[in-house]
C-alpha positions in Angstrom: 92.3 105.8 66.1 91.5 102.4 65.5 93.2 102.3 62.2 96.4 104.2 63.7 96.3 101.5 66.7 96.1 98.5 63.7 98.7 100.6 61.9 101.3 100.8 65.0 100.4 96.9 66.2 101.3 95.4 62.6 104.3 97.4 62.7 105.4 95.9 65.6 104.8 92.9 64.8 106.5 93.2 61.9 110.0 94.9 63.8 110.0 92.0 66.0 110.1 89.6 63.2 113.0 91.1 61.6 114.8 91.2 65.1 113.8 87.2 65.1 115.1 86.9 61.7 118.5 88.6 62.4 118.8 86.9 65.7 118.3 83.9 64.1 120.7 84.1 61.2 123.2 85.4 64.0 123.0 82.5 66.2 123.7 80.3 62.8 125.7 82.1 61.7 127.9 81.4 65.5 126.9 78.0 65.8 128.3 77.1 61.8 131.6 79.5 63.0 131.9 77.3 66.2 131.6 74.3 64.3 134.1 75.0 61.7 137.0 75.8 64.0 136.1 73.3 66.2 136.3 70.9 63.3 139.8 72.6 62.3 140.9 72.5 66.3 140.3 68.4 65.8 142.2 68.0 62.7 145.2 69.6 63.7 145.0 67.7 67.2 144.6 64.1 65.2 147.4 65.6 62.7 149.7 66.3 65.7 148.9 63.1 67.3 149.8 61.3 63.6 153.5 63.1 64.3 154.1 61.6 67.3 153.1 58.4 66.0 155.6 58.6 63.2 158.1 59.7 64.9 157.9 56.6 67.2 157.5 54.7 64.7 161.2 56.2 63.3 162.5 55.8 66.3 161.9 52.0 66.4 162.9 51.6 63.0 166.2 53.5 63.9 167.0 50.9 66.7 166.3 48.2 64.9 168.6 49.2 61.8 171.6 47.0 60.8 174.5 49.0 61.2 176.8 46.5 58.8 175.0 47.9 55.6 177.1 48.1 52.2 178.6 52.3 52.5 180.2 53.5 49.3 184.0 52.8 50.2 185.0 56.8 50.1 184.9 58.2 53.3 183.6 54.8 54.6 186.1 54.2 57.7 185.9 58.6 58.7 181.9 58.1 58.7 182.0 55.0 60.7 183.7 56.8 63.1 181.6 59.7 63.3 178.4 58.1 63.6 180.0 55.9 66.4 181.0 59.5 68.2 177.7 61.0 67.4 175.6 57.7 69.1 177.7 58.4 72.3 177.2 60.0 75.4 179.8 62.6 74.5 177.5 64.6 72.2 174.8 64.9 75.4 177.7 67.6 76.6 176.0 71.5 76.4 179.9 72.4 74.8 180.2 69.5 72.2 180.9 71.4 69.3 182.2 70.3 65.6 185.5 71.1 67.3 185.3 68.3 69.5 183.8 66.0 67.1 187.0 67.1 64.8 189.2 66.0 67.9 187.4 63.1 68.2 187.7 61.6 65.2 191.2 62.1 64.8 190.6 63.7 61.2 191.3 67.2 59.7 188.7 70.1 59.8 188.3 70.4 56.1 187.2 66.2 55.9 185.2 66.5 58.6 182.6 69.2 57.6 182.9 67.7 53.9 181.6 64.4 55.1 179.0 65.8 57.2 177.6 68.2 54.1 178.7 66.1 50.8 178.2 62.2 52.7 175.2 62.8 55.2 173.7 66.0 53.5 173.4 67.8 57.0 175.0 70.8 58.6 176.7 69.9 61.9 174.0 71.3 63.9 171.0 70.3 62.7 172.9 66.7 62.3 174.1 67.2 65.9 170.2 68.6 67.4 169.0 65.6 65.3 170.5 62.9 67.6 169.6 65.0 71.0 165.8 65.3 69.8 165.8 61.6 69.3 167.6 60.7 72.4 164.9 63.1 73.7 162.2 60.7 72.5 163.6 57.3 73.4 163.7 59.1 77.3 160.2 60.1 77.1 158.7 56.9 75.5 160.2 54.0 78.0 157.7 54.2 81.0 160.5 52.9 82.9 162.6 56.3 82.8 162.9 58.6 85.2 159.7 61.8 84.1 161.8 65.1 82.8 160.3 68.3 83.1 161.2 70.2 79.9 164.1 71.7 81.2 165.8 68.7 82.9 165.2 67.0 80.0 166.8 69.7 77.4 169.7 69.8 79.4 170.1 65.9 79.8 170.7 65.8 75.9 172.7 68.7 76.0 171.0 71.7 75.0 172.1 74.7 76.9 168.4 76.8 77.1 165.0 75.7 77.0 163.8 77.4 74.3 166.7 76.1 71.9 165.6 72.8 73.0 161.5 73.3 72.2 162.3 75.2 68.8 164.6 71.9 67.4 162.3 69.7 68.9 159.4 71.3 67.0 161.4 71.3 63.9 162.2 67.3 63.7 159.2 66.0 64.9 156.7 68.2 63.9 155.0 68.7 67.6 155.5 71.0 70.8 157.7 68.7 73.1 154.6 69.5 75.6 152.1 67.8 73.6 154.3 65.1 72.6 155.3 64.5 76.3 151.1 64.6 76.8 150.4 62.0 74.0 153.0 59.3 75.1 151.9 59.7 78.3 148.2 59.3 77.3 149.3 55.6 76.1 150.4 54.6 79.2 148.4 52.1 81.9 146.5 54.3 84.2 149.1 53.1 86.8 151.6 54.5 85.4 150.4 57.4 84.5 149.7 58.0 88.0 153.5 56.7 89.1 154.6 59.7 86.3 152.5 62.5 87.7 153.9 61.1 91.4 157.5 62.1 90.6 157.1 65.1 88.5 155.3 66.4 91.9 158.7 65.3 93.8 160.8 66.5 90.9 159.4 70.1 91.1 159.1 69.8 95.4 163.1 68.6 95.6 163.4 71.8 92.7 161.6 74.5 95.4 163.4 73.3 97.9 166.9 73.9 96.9 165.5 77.0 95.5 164.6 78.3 99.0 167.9 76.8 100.1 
């Protein structure tokens, strides 16, 4: 009996050892997992945050351009013309269209949509989204403007849903236009931060309020 007893103890000593032993390797095995995407979930935040930082960075560049630069002399007077329509408020409208730049410019069809392809090396509408999407950006990054919820904000530059607005915003600048909005906010003064979150809370109050009316 004694021997049996001995038996059954060592046995159960050694079960519990290999239930410590997995047990063990398990909670490794979750702590290394929870590391790893933790460490991927910090990259692609300090990437993202990089973006935004760039595109800033574009932005001020753009602004600060010349615009008398030397422009191969074909084309030269049509493409002045064009950019001049495109950094108007005319191309904010949700129906501006390559028609109406055509109009516009006073030019034919056909030398319009060459210049835009052959000259610039765009198609109209990611050449027309890229102007809204940095208009966008110059709204949202002087703490001076009025705050924009995404939708105010996609309409103000003239895109006609929200999601057509978040999808090219995405596409030229790399980033949601939620945590863009989130990072040049986060580079505020804590007083205005707190003058931001103020009127978005008015914005969306006026917004229920004609919703009930």
């Amino acid at each position: 009996m004694c021997i049996i007893k001995k038996q059954v103890k060592e046995r159960t000593i050694k079960y519990q050892k290999i239930l410590l032993i997995t047990f063990l390797t398990a909670f490794c095995l979750s702590i290394g997992a929870f590391l790893f995407i933790f460490i991927l979930y910090k990259k692609l935040i300090l990437s993202n945050t990089i973006l935004v930082d760039k595109n800033i960075e574009i932005i001020d560049i753009q602004d600060g351009t010349p615009k008398n630069q030397k422009e191969p002399k074909i084309n030269l007077e049509l493409k002045n013309t064009i950019l001049e329509i495109m950094n108007s408020p005319e191309i904010y409208k949700q129906d501006f269209d390559l028609d109406r730049l055509v109009k516009l410019s006073g030019a034919s069809y056909r030398d319009v949509s060459m210049l835009i392809n052959n000259v610039l090396n765009k198609n109209f509408y990611p050449f027309l989204n890229e102007y809204r999407i940095r208009e966008a950006q110059r709204l949202l990054k002087d703490p001076q403007n009025e705050v924009y919820t995404i939708e105010t904000l996609s309409k103000n530059v003239g895109f006609k849903s929200r999601s057509a607005f978040y999808n090219a915003f995405k596409e030229f600048t790399g980033v949601t236009p939620t945590f863009y909005i989130k990072s040049v906010s986060g580079k505020l003064p804590e007083k205005e931060q707190k003058e931001k979150k103020e009127k978005v809370k008015k914005e969306k109050e006026k917004g229920e309020k004609k919703a009930d009316n």
